[in-house]
Residue, then its C-alpha position, 0 to 999 in steps of 0.5 A: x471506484x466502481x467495483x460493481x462489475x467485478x465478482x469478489x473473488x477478483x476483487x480479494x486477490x487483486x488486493x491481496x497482490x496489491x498488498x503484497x506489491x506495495x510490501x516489497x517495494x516499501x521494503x525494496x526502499x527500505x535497503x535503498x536509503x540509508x537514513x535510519x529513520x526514512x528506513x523504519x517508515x519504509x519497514x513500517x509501511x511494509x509491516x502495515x502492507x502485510x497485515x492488510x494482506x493477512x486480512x484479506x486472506x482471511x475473508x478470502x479463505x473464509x468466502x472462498x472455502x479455499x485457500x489463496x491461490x497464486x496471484x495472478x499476474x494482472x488482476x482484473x482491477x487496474x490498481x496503480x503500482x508504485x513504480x520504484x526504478x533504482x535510476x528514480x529520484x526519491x520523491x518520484x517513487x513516494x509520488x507513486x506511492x502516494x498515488x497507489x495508497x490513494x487507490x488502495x484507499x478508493x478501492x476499500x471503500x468500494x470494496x466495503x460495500x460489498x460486505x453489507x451483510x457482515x458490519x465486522x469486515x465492512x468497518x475494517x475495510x473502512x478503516x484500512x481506507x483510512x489506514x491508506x490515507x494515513x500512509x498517503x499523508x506519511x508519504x507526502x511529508x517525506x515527499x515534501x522533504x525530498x523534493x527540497x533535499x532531493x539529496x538529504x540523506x548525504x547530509x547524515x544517515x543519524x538525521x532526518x529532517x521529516x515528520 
């Protein structure tokens, strides 16, 4: 992904709203289901959502010299939001999920790049990279699972069939 064009500022709250997206619909999914187990993966991936947005408010604040402000409503980034309709089947939602945490992987690591001159921030963005390949490959089991029990959760709450 090629950040070159944008200045930092844009770039720090498009993932900071990215983040804060990606949280409310991991947790938005969590109240959807009702396995337990598919419901702490959810609460998990919010969890890891808000703490890449705590961080990257950090370094906003930090560069900036000013504290966040409200997030735009488009970011200058065209980033993929997961769509999360409630009419949608599950495995089209962790579909968009998947697509979006892949994004988010690109996106840090361009957005690693930037931060040459502070090896501290530059390492951490590369490993919420890596963090967002990790919830990519979570996601694609539960797809995987979805996709042949569209329905699994009827089976029992108490089970799940995953990873």
């Amino acid at each position: 992904m090629d950040l070159g064009k944008y200045e930092l500022r844009g770039l720090l709250l498009a993932a900071i709203k990215s983040e804060v997206e990606s949280k409310n619909v991991y947790l938005k999914l969590k109240d959807r289901v009702d396995n337990i187990l598919l419901k702490e993966r959810f609460e998990f991936l919010a969890g890891e959502e808000q703490k890449h947005k705590e961080y990257i408010e950090k370094i906003y604040k930090r560069k900036m010299g000013e504290d966040v402000p409200e997030l735009p409503e488009k970011t200058i980034v065209p980033l993929p939001e997961i769509k999360a309709d409630d009419d949608m089947p599950i495995s089209e939602i962790l579909q968009s999920a998947m697509d979006a945490e892949l994004a988010a992987r690109d996106f840090y690591l361009s957005l690693s790049d930037r931060f040459n001159d502070e090896p501290e921030v530059r390492k951490m963005l590369q490993i919420f990279a890596d963090m967002e390949l990790g919830h990519y490959r979570l996601l694609d089991l539960e797809k995987q699972i979805a996709e042949k029990f569209e329905d699994y959760e009827a089976f029992s709450p108490d089970i799940h069939l995953g990873p």
